[in-house]
PDB file of N, CA, C, O and CB in Angstrom:
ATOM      1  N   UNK A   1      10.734   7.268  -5.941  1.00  0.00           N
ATOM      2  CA  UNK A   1      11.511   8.191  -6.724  1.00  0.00           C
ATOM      3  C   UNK A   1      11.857   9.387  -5.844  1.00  0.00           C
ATOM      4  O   UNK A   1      10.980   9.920  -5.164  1.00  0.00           O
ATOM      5  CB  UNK A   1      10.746   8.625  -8.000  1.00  0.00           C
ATOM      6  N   UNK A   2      12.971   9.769  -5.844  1.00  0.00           N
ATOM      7  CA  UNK A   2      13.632  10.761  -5.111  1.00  0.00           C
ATOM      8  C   UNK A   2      13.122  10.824  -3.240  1.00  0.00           C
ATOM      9  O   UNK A   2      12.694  11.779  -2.593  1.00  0.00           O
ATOM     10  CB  UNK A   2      13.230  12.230  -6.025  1.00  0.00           C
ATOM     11  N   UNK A   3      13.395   9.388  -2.813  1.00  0.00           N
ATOM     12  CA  UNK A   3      13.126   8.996  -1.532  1.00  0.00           C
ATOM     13  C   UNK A   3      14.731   8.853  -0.920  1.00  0.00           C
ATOM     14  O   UNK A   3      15.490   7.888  -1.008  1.00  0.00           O
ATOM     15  CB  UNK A   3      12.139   7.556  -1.523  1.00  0.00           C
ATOM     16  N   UNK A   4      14.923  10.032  -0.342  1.00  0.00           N
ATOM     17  CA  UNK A   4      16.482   9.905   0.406  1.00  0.00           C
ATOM     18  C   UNK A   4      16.413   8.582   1.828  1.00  0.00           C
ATOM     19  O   UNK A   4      15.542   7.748   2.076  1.00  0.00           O
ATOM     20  CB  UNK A   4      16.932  11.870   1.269  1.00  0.00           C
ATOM     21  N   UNK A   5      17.772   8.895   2.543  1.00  0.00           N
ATOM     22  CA  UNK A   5      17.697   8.170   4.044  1.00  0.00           C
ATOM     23  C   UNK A   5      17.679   9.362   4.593  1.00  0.00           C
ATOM     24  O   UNK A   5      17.908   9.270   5.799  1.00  0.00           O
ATOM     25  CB  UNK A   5      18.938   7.106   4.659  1.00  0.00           C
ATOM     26  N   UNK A   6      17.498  10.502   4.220  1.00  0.00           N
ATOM     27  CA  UNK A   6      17.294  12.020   5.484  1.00  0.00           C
ATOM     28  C   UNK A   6      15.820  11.630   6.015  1.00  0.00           C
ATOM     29  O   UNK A   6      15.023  10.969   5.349  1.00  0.00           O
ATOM     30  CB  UNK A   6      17.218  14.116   4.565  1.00  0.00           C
ATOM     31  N   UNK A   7      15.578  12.122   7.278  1.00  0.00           N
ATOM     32  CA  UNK A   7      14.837  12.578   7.499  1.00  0.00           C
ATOM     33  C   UNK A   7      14.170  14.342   7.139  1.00  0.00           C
ATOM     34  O   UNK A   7      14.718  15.445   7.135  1.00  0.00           O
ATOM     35  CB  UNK A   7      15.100  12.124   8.402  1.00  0.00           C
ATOM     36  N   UNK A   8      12.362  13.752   6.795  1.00  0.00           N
ATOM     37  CA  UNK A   8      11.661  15.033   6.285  1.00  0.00           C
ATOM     38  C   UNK A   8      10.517  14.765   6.513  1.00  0.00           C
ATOM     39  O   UNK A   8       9.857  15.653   5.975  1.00  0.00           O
ATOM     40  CB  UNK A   8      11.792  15.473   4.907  1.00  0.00           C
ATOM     41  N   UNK A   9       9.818  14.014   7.029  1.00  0.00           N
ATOM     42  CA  UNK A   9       9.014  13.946   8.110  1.00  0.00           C
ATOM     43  C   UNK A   9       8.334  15.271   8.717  1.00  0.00           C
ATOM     44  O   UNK A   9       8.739  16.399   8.436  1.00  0.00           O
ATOM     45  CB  UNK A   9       9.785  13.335   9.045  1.00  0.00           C
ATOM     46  N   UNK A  10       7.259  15.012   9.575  1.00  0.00           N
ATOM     47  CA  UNK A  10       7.253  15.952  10.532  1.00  0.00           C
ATOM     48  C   UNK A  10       8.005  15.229  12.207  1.00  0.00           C
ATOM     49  O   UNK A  10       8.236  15.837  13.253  1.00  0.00           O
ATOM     50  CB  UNK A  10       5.524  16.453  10.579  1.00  0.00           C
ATOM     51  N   UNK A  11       8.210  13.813  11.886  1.00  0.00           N
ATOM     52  CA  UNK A  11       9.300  12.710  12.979  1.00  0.00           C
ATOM     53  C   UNK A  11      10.681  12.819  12.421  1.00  0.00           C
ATOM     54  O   UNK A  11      11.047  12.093  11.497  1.00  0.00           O
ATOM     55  CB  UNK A  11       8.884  10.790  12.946  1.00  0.00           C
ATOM     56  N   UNK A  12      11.428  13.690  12.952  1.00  0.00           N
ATOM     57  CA  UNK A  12      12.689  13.780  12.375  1.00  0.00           C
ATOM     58  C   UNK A  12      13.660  12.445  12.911  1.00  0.00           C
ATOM     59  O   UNK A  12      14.855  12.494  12.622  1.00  0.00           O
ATOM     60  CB  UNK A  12      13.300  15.272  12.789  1.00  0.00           C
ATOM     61  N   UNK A  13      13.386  11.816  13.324  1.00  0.00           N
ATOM     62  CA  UNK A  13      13.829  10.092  13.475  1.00  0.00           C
ATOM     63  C   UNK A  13      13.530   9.313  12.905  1.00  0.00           C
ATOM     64  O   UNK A  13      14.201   8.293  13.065  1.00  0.00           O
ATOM     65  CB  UNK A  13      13.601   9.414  14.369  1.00  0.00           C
ATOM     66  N   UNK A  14      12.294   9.230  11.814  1.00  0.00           N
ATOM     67  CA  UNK A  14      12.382   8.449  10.777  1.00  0.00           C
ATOM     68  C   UNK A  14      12.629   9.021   9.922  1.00  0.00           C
ATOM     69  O   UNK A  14      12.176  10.148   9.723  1.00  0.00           O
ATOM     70  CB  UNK A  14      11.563   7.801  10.508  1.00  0.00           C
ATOM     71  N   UNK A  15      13.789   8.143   8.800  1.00  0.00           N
ATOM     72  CA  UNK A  15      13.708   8.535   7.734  1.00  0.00           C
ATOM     73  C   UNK A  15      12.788   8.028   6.610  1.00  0.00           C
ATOM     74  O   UNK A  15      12.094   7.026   6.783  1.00  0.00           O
ATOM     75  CB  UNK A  15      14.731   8.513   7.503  1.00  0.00           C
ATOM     76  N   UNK A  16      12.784   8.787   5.349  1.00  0.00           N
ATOM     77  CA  UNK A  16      12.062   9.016   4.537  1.00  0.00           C
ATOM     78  C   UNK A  16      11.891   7.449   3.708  1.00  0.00           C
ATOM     79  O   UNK A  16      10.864   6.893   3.318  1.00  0.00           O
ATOM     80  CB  UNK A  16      12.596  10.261   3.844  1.00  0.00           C
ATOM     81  N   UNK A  17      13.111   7.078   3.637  1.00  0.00           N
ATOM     82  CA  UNK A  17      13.233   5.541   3.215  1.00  0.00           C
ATOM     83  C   UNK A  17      12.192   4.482   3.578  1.00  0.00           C
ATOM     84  O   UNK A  17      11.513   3.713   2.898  1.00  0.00           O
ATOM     85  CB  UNK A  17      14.451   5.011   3.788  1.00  0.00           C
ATOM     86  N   UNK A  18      12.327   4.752   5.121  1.00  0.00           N
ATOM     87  CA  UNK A  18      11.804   3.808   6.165  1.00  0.00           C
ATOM     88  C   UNK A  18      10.075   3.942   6.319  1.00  0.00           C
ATOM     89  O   UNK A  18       9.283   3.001   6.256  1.00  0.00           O
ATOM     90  CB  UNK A  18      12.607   4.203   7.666  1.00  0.00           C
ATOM     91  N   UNK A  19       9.821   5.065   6.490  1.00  0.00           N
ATOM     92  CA  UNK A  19       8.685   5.403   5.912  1.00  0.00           C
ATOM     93  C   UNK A  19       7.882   5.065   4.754  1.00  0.00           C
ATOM     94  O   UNK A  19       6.664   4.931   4.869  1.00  0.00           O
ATOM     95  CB  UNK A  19       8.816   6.273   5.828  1.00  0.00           C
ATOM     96  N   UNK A  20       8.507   4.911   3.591  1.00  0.00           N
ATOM     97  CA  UNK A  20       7.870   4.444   1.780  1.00  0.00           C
ATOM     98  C   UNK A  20       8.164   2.978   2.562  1.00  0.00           C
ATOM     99  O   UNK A  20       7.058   2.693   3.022  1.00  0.00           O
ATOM    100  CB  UNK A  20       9.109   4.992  -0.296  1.00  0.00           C
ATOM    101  N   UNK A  21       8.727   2.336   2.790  1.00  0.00           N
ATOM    102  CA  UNK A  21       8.767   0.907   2.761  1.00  0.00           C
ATOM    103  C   UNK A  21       7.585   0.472   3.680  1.00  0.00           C
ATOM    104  O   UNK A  21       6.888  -0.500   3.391  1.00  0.00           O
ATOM    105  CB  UNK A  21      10.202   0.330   3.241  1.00  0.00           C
ATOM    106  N   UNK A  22       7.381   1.236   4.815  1.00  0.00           N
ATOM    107  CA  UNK A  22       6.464   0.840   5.921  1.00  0.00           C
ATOM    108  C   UNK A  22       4.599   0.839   5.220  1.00  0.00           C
ATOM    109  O   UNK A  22       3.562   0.222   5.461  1.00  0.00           O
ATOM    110  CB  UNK A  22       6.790   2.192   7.357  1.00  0.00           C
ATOM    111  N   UNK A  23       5.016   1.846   4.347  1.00  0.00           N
ATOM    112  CA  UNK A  23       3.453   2.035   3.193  1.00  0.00           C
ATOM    113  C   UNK A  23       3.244   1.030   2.159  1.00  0.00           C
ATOM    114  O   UNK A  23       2.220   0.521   1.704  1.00  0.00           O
ATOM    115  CB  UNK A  23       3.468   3.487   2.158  1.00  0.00           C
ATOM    116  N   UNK A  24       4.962   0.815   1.809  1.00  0.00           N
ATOM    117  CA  UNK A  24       4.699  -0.656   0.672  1.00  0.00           C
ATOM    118  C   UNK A  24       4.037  -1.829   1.678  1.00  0.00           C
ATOM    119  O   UNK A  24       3.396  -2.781   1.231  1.00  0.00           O
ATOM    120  CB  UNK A  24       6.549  -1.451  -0.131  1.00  0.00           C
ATOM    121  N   UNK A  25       4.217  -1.676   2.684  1.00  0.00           N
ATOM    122  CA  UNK A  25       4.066  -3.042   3.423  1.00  0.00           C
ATOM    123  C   UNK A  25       2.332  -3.172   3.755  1.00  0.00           C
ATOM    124  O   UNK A  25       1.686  -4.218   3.690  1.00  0.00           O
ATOM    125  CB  UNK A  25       5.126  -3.029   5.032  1.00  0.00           C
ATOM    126  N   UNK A  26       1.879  -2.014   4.068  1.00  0.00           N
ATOM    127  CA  UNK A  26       0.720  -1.770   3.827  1.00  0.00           C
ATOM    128  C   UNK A  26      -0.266  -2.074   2.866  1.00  0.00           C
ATOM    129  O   UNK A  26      -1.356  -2.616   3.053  1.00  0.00           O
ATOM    130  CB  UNK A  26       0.775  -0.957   3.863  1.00  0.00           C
ATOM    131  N   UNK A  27       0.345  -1.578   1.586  1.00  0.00           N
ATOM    132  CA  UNK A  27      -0.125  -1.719   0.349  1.00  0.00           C
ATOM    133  C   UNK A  27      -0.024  -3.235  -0.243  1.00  0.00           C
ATOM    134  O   UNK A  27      -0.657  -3.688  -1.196  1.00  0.00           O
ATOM    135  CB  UNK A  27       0.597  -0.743  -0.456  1.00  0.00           C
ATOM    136  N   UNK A  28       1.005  -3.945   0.626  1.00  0.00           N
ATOM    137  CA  UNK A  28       0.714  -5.407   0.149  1.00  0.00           C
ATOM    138  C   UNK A  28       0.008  -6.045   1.181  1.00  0.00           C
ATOM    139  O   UNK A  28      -0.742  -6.747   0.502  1.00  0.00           O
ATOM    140  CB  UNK A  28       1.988  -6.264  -0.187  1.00  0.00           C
ATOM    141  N   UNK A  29      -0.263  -6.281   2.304  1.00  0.00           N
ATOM    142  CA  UNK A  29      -0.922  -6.437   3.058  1.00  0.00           C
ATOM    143  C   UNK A  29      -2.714  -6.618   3.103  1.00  0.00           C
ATOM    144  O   UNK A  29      -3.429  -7.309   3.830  1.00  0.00           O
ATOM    145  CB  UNK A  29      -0.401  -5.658   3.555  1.00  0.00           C
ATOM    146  N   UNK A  30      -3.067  -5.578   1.879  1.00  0.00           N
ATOM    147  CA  UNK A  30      -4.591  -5.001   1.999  1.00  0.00           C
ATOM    148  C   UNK A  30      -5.082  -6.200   1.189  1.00  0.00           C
ATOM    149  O   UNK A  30      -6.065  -6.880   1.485  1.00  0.00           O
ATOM    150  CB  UNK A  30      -5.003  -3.270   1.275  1.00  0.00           C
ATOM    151  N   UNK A  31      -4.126  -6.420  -0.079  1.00  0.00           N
ATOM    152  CA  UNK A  31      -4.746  -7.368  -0.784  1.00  0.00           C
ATOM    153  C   UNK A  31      -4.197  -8.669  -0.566  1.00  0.00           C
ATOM    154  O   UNK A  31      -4.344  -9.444  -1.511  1.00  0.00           O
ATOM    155  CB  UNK A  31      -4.739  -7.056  -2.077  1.00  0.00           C
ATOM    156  N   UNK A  32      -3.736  -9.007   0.214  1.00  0.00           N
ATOM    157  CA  UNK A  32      -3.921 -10.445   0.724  1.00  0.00           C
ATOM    158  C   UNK A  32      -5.134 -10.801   1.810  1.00  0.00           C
ATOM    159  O   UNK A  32      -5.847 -11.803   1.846  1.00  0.00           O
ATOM    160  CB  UNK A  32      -2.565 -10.826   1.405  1.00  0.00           C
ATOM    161  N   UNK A  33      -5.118  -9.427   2.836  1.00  0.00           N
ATOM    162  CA  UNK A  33      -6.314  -9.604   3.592  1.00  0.00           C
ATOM    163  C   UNK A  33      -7.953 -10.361   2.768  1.00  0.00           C
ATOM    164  O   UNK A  33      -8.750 -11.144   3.285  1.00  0.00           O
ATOM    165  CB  UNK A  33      -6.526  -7.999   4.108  1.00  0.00           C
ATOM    166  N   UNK A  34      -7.983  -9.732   1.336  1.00  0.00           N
ATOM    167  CA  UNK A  34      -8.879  -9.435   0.677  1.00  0.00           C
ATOM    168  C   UNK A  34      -9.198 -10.923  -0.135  1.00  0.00           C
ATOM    169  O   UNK A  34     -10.275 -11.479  -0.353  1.00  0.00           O
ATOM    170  CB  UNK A  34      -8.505  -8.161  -0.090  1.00  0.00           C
ATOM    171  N   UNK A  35      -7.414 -11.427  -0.582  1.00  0.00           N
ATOM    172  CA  UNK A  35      -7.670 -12.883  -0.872  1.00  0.00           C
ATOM    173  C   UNK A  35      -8.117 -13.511  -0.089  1.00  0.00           C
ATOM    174  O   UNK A  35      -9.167 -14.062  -0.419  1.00  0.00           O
ATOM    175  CB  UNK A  35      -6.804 -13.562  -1.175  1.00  0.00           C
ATOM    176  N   UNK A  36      -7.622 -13.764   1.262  1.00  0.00           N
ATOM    177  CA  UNK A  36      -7.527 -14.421   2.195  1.00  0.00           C
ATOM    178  C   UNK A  36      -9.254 -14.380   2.849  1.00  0.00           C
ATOM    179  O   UNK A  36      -9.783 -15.279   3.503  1.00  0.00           O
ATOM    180  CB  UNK A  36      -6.267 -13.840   3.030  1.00  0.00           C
ATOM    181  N   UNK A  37      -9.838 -13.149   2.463  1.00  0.00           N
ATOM    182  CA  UNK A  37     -11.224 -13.007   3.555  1.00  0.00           C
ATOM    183  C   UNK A  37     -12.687 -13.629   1.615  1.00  0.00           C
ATOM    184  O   UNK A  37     -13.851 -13.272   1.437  1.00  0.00           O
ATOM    185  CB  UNK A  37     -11.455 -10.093   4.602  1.00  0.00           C
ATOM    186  N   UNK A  38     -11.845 -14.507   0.747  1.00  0.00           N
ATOM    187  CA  UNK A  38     -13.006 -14.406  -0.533  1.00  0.00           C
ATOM    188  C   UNK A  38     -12.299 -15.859  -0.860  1.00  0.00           C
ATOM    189  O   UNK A  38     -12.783 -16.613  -1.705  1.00  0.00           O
ATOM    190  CB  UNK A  38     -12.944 -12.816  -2.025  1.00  0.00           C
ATOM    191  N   UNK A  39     -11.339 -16.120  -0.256  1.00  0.00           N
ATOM    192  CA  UNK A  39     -10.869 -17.705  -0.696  1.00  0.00           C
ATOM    193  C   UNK A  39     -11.905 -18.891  -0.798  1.00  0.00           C
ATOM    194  O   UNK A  39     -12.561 -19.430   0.093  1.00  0.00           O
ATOM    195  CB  UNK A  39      -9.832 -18.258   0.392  1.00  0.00           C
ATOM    196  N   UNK A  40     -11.866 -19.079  -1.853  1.00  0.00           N
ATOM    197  CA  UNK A  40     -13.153 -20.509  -1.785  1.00  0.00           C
ATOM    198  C   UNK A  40     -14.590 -19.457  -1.963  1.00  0.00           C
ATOM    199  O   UNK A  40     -15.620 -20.099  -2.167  1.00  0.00           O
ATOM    200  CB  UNK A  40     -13.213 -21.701   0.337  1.00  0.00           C
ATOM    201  N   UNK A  41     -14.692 -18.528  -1.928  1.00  0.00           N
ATOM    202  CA  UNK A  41     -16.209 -17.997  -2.192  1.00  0.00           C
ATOM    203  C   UNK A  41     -16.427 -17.125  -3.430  1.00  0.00           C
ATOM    204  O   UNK A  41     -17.571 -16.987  -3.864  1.00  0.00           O
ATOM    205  CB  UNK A  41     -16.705 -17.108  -0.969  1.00  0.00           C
ATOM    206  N   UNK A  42     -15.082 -16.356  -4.188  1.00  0.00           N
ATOM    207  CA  UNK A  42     -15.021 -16.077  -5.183  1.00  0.00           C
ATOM    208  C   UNK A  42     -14.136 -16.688  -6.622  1.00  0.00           C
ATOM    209  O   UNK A  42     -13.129 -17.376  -6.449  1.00  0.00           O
ATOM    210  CB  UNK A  42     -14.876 -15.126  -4.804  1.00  0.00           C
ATOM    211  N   UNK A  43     -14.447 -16.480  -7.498  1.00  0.00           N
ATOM    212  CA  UNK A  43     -13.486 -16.399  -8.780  1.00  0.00           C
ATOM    213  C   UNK A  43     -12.256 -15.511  -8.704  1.00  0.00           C
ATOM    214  O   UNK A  43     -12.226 -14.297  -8.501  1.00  0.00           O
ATOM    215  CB  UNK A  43     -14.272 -15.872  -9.988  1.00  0.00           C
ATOM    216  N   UNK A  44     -11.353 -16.262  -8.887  1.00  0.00           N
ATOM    217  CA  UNK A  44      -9.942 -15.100  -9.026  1.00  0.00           C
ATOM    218  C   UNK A  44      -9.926 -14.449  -9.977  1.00  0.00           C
ATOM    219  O   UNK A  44      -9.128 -13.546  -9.726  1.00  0.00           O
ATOM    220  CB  UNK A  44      -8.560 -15.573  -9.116  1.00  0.00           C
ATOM    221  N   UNK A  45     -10.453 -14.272 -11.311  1.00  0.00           N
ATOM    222  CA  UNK A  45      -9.779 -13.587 -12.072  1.00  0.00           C
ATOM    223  C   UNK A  45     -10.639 -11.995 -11.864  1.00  0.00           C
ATOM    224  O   UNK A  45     -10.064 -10.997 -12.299  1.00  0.00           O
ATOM    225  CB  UNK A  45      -9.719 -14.358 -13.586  1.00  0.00           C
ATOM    226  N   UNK A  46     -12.131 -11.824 -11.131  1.00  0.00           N
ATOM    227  CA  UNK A  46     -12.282 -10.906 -10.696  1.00  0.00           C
ATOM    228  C   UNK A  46     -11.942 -10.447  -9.204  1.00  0.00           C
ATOM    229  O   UNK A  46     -12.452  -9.468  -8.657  1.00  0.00           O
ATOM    230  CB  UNK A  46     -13.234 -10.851 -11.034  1.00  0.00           C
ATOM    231  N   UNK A  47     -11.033 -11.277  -8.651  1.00  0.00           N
ATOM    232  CA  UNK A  47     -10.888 -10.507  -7.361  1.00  0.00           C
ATOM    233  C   UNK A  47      -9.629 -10.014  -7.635  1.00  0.00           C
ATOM    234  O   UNK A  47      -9.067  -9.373  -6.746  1.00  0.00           O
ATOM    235  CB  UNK A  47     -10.993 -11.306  -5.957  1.00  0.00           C
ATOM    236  N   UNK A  48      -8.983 -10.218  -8.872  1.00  0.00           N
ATOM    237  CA  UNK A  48      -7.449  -9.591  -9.162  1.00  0.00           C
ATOM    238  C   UNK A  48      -7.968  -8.147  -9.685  1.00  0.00           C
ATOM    239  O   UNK A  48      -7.653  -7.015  -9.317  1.00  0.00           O
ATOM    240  CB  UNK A  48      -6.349 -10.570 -10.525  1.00  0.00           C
ATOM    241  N   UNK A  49      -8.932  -8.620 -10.736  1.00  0.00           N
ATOM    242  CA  UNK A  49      -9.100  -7.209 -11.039  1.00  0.00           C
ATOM    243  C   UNK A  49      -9.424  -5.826  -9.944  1.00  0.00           C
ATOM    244  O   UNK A  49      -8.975  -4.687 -10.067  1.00  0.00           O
ATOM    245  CB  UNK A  49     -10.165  -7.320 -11.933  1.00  0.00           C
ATOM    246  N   UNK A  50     -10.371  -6.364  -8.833  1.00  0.00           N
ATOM    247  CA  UNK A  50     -10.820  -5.374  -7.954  1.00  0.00           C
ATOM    248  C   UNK A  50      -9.493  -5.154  -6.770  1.00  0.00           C
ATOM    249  O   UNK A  50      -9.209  -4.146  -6.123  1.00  0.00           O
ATOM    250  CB  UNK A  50     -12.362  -5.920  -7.272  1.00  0.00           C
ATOM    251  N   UNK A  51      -8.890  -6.406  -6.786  1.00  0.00           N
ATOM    252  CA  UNK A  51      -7.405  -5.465  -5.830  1.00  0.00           C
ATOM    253  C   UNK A  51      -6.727  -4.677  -6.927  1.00  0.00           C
ATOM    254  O   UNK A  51      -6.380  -3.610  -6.421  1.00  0.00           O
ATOM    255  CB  UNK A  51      -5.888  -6.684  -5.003  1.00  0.00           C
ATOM    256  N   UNK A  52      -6.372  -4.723  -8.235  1.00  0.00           N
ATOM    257  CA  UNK A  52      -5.402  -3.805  -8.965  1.00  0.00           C
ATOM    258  C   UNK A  52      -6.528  -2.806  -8.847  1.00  0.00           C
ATOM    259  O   UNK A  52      -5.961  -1.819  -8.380  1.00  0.00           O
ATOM    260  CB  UNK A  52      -4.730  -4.238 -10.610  1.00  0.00           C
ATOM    261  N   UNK A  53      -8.199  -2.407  -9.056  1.00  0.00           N
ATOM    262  CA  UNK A  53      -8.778  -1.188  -8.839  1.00  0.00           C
ATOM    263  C   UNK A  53      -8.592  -0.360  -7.510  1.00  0.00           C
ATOM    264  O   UNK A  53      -8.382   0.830  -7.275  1.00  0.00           O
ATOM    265  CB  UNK A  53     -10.049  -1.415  -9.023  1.00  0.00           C
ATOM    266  N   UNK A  54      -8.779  -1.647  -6.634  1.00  0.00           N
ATOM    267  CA  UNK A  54      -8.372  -0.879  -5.007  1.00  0.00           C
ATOM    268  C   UNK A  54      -7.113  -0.300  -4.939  1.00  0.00           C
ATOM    269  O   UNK A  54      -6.931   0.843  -4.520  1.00  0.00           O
ATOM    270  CB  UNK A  54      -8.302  -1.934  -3.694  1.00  0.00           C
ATOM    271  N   UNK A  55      -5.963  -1.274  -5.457  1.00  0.00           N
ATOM    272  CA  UNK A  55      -4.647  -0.514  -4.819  1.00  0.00           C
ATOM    273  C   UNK A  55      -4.277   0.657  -5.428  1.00  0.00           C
ATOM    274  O   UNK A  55      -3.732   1.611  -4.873  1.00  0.00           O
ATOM    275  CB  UNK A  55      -3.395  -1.320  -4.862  1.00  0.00           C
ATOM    276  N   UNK A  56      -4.672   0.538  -6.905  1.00  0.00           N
ATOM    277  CA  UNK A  56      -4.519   1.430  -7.899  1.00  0.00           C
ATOM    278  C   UNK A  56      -4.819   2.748  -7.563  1.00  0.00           C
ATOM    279  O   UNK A  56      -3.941   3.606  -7.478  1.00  0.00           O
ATOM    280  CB  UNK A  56      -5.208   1.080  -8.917  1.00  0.00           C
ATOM    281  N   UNK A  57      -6.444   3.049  -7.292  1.00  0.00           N
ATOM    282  CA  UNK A  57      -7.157   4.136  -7.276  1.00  0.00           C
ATOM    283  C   UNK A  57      -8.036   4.452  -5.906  1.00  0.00           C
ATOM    284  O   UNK A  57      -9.024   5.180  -5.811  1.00  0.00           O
ATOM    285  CB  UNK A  57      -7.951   4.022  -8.432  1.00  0.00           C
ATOM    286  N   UNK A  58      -7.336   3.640  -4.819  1.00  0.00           N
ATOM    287  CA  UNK A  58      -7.946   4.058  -3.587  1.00  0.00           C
ATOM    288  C   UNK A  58      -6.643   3.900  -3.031  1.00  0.00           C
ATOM    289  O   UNK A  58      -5.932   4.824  -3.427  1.00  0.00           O
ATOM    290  CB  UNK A  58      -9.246   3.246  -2.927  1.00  0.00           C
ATOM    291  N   UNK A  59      -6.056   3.148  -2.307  1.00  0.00           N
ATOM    292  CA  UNK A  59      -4.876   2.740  -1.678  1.00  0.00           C
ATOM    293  C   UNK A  59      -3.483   3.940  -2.382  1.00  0.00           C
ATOM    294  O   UNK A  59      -2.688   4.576  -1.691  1.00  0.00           O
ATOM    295  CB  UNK A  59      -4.687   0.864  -2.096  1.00  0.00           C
ATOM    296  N   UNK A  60      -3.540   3.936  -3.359  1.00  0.00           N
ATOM    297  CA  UNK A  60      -2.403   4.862  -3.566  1.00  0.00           C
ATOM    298  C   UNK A  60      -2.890   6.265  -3.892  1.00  0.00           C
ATOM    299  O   UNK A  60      -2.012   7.048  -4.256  1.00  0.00           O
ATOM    300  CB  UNK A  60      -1.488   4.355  -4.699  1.00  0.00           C
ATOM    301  N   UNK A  61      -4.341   6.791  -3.815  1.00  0.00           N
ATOM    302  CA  UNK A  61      -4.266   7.955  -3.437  1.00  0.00           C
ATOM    303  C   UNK A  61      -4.305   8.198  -1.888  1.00  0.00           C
ATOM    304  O   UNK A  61      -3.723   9.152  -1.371  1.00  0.00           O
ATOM    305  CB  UNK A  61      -5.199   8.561  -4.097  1.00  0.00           C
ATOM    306  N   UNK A  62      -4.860   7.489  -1.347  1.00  0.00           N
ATOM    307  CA  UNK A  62      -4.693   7.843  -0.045  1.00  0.00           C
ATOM    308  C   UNK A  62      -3.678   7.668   1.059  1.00  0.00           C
ATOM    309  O   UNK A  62      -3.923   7.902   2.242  1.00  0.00           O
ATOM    310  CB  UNK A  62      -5.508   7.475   0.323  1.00  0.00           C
ATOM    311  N   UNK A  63      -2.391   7.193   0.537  1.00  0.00           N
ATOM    312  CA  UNK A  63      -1.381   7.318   0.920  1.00  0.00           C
ATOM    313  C   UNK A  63      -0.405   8.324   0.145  1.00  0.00           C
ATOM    314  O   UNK A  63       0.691   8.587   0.640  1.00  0.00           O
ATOM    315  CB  UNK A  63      -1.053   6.171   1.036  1.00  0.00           C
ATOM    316  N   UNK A  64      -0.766   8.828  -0.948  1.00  0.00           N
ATOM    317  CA  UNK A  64      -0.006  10.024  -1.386  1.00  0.00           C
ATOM    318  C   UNK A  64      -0.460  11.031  -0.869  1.00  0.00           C
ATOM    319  O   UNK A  64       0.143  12.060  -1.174  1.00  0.00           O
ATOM    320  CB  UNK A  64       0.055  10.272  -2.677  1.00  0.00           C
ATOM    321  N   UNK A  65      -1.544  11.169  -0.001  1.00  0.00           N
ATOM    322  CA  UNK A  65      -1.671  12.019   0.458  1.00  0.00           C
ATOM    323  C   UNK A  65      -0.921  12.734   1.605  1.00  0.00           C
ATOM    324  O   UNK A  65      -0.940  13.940   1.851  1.00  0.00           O
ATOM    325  CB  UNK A  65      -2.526  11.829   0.524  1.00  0.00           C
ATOM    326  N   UNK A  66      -0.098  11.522   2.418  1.00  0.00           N
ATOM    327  CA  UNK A  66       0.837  12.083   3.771  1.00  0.00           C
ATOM    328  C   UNK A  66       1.833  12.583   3.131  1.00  0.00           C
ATOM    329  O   UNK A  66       2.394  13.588   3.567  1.00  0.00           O
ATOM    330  CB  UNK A  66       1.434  10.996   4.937  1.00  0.00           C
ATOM    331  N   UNK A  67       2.281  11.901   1.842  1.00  0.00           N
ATOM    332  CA  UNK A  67       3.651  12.835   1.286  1.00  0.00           C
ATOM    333  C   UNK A  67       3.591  13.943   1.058  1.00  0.00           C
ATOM    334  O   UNK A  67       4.590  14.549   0.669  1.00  0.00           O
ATOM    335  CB  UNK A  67       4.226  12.565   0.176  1.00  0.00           C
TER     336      UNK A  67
END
């Protein structure tokens, strides 16, 4: 929400766009690692729940924090 193509950065060569997308990529990334490292050793319907807790309430505060 209100993510221009200016740069506002403290890297005035990336823009702001490019930046949120590079964090989405992140943010999907964590929880596949997470499938990928419990495949065959856990139940899915609690490892969904603990990636929506992770991305939810760890992963997206700590990337709102650079904004």
């Amino acid at each position: 929400m209100n993510v221009g193509g200016e740069p506002t950065l403290k890297v005035e060569s990336v823009p702001e766009l490019v930046h949120a997308i590079y964090q989405c990529m992140f943010a999907a990334i964590t929880p596949a690692l997470a499938i990928g490292a419990a495949a065959e050793r856990a139940r899915m319907g609690p490892l969904l729940v603990f990636i929506f807790i992770w991305t939810t309430l760890v992963y997206d505060v700590i990337a709102c924090w650079i904004w």
